[in-house]
Structure formats: C-alpha cells, structure tokens
Short mmCIF file of the C-alpha atoms (twelve columns), coordinates in Angstrom:
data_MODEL
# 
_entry.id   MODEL 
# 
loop_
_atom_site.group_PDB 
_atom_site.id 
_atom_site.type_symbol 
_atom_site.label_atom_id 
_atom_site.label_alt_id 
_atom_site.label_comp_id 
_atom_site.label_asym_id 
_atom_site.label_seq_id 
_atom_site.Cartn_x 
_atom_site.Cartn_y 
_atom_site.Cartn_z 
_atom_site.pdbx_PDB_model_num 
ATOM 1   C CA . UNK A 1   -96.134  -107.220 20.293  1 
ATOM 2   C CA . UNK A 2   -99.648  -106.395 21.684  1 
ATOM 3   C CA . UNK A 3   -99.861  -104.122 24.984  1 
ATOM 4   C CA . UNK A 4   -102.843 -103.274 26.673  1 
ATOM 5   C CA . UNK A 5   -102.491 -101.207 29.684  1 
ATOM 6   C CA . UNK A 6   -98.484  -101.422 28.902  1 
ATOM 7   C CA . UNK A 7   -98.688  -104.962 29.899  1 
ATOM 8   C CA . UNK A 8   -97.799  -107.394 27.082  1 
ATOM 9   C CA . UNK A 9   -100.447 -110.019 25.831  1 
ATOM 10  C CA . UNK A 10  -99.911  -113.243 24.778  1 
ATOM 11  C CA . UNK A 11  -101.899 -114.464 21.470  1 
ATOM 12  C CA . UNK A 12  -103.459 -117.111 22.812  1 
ATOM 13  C CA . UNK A 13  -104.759 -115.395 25.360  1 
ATOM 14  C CA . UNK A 14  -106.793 -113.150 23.532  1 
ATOM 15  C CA . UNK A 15  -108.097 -116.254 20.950  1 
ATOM 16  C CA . UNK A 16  -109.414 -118.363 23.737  1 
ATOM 17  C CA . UNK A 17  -111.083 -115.529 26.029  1 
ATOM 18  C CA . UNK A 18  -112.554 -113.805 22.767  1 
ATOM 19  C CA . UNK A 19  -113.323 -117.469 20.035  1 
ATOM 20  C CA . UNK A 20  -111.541 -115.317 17.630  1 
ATOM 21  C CA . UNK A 21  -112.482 -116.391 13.990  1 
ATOM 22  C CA . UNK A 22  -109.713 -117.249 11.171  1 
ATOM 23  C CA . UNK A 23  -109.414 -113.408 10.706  1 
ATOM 24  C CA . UNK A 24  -108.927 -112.329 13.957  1 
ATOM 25  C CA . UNK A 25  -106.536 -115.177 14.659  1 
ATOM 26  C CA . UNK A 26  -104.605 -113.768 11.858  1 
ATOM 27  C CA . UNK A 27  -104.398 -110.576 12.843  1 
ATOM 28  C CA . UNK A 28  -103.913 -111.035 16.596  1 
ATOM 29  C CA . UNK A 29  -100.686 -113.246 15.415  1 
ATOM 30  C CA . UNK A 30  -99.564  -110.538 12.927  1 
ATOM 31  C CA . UNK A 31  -100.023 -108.466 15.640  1 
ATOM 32  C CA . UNK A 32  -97.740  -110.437 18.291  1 
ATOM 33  C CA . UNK A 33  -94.974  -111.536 16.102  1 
ATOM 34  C CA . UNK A 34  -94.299  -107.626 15.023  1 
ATOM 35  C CA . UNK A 35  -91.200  -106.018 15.875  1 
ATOM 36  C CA . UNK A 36  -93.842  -103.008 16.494  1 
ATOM 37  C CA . UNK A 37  -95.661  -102.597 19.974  1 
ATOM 38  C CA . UNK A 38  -99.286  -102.162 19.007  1 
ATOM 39  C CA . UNK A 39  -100.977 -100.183 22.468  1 
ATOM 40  C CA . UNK A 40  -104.295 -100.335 23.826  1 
ATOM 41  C CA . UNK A 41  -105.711 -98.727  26.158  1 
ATOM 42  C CA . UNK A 42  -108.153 -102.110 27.263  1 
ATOM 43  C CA . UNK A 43  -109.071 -105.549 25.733  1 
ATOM 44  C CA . UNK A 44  -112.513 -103.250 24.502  1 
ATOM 45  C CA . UNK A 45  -110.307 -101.218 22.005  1 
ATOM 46  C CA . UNK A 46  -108.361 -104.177 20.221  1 
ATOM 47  C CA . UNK A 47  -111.811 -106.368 20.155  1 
ATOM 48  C CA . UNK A 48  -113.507 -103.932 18.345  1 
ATOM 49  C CA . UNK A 49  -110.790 -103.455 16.122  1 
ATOM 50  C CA . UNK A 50  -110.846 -106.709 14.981  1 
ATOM 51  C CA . UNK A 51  -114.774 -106.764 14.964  1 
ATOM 52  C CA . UNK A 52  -114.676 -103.765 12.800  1 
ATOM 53  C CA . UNK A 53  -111.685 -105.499 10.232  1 
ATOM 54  C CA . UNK A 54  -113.755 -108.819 10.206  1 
ATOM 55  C CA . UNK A 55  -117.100 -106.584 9.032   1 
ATOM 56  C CA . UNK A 56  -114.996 -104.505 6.508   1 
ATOM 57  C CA . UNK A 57  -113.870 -107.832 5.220   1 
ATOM 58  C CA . UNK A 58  -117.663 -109.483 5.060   1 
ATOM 59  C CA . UNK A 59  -118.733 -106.123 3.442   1 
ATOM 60  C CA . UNK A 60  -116.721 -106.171 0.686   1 
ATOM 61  C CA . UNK A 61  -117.397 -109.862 -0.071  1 
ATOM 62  C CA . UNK A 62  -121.312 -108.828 -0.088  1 
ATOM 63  C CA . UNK A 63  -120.374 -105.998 -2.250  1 
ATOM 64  C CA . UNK A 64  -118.884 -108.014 -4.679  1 
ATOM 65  C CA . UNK A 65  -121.713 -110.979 -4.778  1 
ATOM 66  C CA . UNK A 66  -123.743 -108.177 -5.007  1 
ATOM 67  C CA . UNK A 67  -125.345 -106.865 -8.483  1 
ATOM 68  C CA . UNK A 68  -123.507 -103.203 -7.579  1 
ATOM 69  C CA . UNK A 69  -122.281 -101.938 -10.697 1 
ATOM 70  C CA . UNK A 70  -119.144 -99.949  -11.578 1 
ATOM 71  C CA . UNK A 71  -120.078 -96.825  -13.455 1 
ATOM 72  C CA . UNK A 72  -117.515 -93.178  -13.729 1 
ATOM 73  C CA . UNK A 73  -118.860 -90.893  -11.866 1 
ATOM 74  C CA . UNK A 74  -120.772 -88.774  -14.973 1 
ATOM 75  C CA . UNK A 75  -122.846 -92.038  -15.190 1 
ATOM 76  C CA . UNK A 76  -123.131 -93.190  -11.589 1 
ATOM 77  C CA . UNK A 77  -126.465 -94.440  -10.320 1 
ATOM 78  C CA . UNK A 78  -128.657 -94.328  -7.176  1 
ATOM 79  C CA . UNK A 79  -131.732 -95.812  -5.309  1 
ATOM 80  C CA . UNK A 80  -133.751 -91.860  -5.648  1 
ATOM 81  C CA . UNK A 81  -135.590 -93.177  -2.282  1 
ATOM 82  C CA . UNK A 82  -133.146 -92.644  -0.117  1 
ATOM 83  C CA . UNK A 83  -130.422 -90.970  -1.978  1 
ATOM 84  C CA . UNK A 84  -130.052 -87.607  -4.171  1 
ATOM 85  C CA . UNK A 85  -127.481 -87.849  -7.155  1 
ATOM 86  C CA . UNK A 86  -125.373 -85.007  -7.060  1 
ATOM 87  C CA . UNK A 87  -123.697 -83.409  -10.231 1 
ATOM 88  C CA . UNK A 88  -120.200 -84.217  -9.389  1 
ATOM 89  C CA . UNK A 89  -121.819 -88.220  -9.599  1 
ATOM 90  C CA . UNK A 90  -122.373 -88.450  -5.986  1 
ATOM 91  C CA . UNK A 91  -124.568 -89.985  -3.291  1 
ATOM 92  C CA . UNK A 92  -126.122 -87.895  -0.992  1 
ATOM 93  C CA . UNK A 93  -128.723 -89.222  2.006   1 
ATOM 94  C CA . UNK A 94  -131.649 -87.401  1.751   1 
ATOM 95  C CA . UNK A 95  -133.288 -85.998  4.636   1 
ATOM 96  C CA . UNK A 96  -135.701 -87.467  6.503   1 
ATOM 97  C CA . UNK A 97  -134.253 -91.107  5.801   1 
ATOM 98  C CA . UNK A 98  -132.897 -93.363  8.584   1 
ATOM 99  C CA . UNK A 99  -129.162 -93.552  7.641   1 
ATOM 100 C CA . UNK A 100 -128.525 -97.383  8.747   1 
ATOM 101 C CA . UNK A 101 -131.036 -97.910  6.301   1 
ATOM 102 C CA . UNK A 102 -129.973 -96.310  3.425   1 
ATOM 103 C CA . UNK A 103 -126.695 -98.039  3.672   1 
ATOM 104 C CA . UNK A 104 -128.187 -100.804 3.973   1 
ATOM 105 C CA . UNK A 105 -130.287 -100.184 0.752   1 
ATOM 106 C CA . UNK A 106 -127.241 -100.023 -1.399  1 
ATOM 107 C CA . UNK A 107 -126.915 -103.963 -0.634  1 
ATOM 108 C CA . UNK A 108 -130.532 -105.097 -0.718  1 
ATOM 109 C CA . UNK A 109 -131.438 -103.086 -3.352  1 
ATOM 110 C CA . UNK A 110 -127.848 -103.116 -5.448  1 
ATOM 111 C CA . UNK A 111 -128.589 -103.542 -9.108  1 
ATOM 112 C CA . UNK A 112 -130.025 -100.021 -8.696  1 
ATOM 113 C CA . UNK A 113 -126.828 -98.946  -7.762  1 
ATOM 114 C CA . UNK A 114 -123.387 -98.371  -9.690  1 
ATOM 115 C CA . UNK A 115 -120.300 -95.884  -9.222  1 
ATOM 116 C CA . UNK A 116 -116.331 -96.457  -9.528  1 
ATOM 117 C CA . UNK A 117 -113.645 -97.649  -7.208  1 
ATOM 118 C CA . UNK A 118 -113.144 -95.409  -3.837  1 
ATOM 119 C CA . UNK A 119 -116.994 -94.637  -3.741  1 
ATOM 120 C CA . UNK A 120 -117.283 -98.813  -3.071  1 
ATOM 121 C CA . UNK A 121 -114.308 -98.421  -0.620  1 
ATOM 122 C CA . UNK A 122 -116.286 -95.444  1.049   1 
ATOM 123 C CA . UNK A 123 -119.755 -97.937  1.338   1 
ATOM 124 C CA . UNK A 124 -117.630 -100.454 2.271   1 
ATOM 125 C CA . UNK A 125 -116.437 -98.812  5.306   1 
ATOM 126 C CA . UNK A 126 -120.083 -97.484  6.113   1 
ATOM 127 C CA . UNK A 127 -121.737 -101.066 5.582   1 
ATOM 128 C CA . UNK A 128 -119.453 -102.064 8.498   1 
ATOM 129 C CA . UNK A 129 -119.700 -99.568  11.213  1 
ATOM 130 C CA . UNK A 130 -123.563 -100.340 10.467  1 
ATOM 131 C CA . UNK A 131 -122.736 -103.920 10.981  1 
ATOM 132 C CA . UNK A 132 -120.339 -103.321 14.062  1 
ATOM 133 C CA . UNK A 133 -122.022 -100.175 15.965  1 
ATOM 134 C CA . UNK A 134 -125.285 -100.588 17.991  1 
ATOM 135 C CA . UNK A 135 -128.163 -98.842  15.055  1 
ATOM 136 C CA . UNK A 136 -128.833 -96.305  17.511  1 
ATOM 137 C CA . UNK A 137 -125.467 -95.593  17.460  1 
ATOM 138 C CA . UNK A 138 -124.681 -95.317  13.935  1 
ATOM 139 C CA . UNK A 139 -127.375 -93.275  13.123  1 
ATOM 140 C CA . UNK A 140 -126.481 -90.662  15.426  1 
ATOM 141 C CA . UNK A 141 -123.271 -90.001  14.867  1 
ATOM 142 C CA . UNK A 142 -123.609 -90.389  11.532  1 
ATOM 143 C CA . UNK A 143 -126.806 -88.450  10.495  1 
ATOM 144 C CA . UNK A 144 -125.476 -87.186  7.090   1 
ATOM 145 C CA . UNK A 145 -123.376 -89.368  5.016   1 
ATOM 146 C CA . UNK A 146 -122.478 -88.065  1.589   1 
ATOM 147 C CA . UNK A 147 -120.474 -90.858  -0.680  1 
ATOM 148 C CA . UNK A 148 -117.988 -89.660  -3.180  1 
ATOM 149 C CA . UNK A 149 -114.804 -90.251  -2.331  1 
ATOM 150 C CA . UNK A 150 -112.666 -89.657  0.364   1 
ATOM 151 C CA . UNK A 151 -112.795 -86.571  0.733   1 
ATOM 152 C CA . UNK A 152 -116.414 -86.670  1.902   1 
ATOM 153 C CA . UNK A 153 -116.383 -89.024  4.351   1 
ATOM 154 C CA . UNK A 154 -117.164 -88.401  7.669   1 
ATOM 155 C CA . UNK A 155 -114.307 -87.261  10.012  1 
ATOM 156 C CA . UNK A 156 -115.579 -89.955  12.908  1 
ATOM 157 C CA . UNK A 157 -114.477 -92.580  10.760  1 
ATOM 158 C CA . UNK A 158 -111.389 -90.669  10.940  1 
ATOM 159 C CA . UNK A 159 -109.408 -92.417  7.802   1 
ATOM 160 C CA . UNK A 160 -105.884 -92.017  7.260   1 
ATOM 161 C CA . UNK A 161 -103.077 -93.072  4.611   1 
ATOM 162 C CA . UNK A 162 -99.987  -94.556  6.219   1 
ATOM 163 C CA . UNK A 163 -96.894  -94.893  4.404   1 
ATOM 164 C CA . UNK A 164 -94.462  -97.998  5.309   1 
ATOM 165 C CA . UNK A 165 -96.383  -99.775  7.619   1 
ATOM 166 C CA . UNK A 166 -94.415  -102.250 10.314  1 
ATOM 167 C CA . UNK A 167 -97.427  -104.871 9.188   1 
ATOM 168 C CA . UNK A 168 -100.553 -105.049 6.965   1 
ATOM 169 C CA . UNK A 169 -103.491 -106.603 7.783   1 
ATOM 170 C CA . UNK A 170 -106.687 -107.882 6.788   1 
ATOM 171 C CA . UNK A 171 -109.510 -105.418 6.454   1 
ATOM 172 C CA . UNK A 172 -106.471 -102.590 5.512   1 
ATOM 173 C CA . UNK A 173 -107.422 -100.627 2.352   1 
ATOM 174 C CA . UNK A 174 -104.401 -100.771 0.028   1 
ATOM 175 C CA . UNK A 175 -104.183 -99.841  -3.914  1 
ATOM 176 C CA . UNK A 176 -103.130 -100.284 -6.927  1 
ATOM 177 C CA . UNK A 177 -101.216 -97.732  -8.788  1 
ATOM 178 C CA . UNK A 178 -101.343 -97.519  -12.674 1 
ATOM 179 C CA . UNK A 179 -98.527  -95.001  -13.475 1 
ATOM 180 C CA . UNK A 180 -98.849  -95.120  -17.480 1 
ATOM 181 C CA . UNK A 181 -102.588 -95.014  -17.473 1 
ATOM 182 C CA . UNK A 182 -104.050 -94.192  -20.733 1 
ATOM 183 C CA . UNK A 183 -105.746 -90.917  -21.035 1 
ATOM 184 C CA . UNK A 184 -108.885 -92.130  -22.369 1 
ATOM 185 C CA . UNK A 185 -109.520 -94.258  -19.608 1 
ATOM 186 C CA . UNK A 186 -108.315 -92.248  -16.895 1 
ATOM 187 C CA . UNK A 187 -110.601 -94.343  -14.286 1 
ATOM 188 C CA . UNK A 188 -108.107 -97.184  -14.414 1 
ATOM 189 C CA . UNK A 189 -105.032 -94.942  -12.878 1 
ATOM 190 C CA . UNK A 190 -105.342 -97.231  -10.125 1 
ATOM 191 C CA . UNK A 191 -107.226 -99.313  -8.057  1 
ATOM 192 C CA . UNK A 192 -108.399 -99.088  -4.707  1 
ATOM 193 C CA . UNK A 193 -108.886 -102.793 -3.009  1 
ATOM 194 C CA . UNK A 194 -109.429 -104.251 0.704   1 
ATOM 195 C CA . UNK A 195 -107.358 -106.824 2.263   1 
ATOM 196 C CA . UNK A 196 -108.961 -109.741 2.498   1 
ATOM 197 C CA . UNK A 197 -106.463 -111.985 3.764   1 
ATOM 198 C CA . UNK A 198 -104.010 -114.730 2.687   1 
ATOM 199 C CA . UNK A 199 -103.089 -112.516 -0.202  1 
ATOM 200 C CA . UNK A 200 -106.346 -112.007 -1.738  1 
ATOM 201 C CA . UNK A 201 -108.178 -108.447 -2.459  1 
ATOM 202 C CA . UNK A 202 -111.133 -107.003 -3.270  1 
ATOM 203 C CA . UNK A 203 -111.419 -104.134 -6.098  1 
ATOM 204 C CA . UNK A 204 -115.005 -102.449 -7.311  1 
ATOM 205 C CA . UNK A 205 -114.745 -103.004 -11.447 1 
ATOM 206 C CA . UNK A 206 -111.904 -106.521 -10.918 1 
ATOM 207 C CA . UNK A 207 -113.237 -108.171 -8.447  1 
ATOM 208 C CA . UNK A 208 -111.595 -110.459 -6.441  1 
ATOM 209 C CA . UNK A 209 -108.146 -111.604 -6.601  1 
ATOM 210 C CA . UNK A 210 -104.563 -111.678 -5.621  1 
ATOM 211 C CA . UNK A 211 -102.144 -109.210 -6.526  1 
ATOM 212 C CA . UNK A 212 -101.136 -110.604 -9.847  1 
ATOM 213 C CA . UNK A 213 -105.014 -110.081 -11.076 1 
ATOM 214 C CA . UNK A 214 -105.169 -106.659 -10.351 1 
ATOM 215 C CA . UNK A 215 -101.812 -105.982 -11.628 1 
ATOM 216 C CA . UNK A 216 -102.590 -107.587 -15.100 1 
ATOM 217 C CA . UNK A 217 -106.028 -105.332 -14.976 1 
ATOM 218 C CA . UNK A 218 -104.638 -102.541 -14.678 1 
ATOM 219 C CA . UNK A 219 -102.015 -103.317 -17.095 1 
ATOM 220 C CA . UNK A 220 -104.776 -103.877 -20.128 1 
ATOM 221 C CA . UNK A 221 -105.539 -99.680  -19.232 1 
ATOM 222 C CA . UNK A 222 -101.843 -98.502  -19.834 1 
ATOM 223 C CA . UNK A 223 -101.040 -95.990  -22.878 1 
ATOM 224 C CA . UNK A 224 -100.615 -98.319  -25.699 1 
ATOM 225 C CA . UNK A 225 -96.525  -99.875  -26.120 1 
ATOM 226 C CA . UNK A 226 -95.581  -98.552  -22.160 1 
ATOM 227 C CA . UNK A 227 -94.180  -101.304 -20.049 1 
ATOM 228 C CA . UNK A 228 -94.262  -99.706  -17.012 1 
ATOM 229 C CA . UNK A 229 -96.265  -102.278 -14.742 1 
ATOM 230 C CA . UNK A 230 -99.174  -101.126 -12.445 1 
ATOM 231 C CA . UNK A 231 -97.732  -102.265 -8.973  1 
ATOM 232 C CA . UNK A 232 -99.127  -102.490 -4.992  1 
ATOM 233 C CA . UNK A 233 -98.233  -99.504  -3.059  1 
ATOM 234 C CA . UNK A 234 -96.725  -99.249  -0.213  1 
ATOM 235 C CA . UNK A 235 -99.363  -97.826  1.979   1 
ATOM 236 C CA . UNK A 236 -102.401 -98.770  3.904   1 
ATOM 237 C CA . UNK A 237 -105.675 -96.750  4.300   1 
ATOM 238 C CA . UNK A 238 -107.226 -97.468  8.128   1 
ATOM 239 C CA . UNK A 239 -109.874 -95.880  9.857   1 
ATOM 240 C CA . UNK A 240 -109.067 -94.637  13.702  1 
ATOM 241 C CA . UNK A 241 -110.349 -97.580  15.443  1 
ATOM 242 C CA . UNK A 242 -109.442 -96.586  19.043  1 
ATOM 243 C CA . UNK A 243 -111.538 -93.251  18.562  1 
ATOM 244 C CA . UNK A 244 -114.447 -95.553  16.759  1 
ATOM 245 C CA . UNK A 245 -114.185 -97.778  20.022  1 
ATOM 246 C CA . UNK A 246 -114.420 -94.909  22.245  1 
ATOM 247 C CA . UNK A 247 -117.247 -93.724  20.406  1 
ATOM 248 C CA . UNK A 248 -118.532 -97.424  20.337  1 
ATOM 249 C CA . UNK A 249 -117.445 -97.430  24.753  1 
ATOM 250 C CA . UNK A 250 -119.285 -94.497  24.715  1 
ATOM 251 C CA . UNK A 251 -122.798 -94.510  23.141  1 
ATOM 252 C CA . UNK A 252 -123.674 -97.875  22.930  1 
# 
C-alpha cells in the first residue's frame, strides 16, 4: 500500500489528480497492491519518483536509438569538448563546461561516444535527473560528474543495491549475471539492464529485450561446453528518490 503522511492512498486517486502516463499507472498499482507499505512524506516525494522512473525509462530508449557505441573500457571513446578520457577508460567533465550540457552531448552528439555496460547505466541515470531537475538545479549540485562506473557516481544520486525486493518496478536497474563467463571475454560476466516495463529491458551491447534475450546473450560468452545459464538476479539498483525530491523541494 501507498502512505503519505501515514494516511493510505487509493490508486486512483493519485492517476486522476496527477494524468499519470502508462508507466506511472503501473507503478502506482504495483505500488498499492503490495503487501509492503511504501511511505511518503507528501504527494511531492512519490510524484517525483515516478517523474524520475518515467525519464530513466525515456533515457535509456534514447540511448539505445542512439548511435552510442559499446566499447571495453581500454578502447572507450569521448566527445574531447566537453570530456577528458581518463586512463582507467573513463569520462571526466572538463572544467569550465556547463554539466547539463555535456550530458546532454553524449545524446546529440553519440556516434562520438562508446564505453561498456554500467558506464550507459551511469549516463542513463544522469540524462534523467537532467531531464527531471530544473537546469539550474542540476548543474549545481552536480558540478563534477566523472562516468565510470558506480563507484564514481555522485553520492546525491545516492544509488543503492537491494536484495529481495517486496516489488520491482519500471525504471529499477536490475542485471544479468553470467557465472561461467569465458575468460577472454570477461566484459560479458553480466549485464547491467533497466526496467522498462511489461517485462522488457534495456542492456548497453544487447539492446532491448525480455529476459530470455539477454539470457541467450550472455549465454553465447560462457567458457566453451559449461551449461550453467546466465540468469536475472534477484536485486534492484535505485537511486534515493526521497533525498533527490528534497533536493528537487529544495532548490528548484
């Protein structure tokens, strides 16, 4: 069930006061039926939560119809106007560059742009706080951005891995775990991939597909004769919404 201010809210409620689209719909029903109480502290928090799934969503769509390439990291490649190239294969803004923009570069300007799996999940994420937060905002509290991999992004975003999940939902980042990858192509140990809804995902380097696709992918990159299967973990990666709203509340 959905509480906001510990009082319970019906679905409908929220899809005729907000003209939720077919996402949020979904969500605000997954939501409901749940034997989990999902709290918020207003109606502010959960709307932007589902404004923030919806742009992850359209982000990794545009990604994907994009001409962003997948590349390892050793042979990763970036727009040199508004990013430097590390030597770990990384993207780092350079200074003096508007940081909305340079995100936004990566999709206008994507054929000059390739890298592997979490690094799309990482611009993914950034394309749609850029989308969701006033510009002003964005750029302020995010005036460095360094994509890599998790590990680099920026602790606003605040993302976190959670095991067993009462419910997934669209926008969630899941993945794809290749337990008998073969050595020589270590890259395809697994694969991470957005939700996109009605059991359809998006990958960097597969593409779009259900759960079988990926799956059969990742099986093609297993040590030759295994027939251990690659198979969908049981976890979901989400950002901290509330603390993005709050941010959100507070600076736009």
């Amino acid at each position: 069930m959905i509480k906001i201010n510990s009082q319970i809210i019906a679905p409908d409620v929220l899809i005729q006061k907000y003209h939720l689209n077919s996402i949020g719909q979904i969500i605000v029903n997954t939501l409901s039926a749940s034997d989990h109480t999902y709290r918020y502290a207003s109606e502010n928090q959960l709307v932007f939560e589902l404004d923030l799934r919806n742009s992850i969503i359209k982000a990794a769509i545009a990604l994907y119809n994009s001409n962003f390439s997948f590349m390892v990291f050793r042979k990763s490649e970036c727009n040199p106007d508004y990013w430097h190239r590390t030597n770990e294969g990384g993207f780092l803004l350079k200074r003096n560059v508007t940081p909305s923009d340079a995100v936004k570069d990566i999709y206008i300007n994507s054929s000059l742009y390739g890298t592997e799996c979490s690094t799309a999940m990482v611009i993914v994420y950034y394309k749609a706080l850029v989308d969701t937060l006033p510009v002003s905002t964005f750029n302020r509290v995010f005036p460095e951005i360094y994509l890599m991999n998790w590990q680099h992004l920026d602790k606003d975003i605040g993302i976190m891995d959670y095991p067993n999940v009462n419910d997934y939902l669209p926008g969630d980042g899941r993945y794809f775990k290749n337990p008998d990858v073969n050595p020589l192509t270590p890259e395809w140990q697994g694969e991470n991939v957005f939700d996109l809804s009605n059991g359809m995902y998006y990958g960097h380097g597969i593409g779009i597909g259900n759960a079988n696709k990926f799956i059969a992918g990742l099986n093609e990159n297993r040590v030759p004769g295994s027939t251990t299967s690659a198979y969908l973990m049981d976890s979901a990666k989400r950002p901290n919404f509330k603390h993005l709203a709050n941010i959100a509340e507070q600076l736009g």
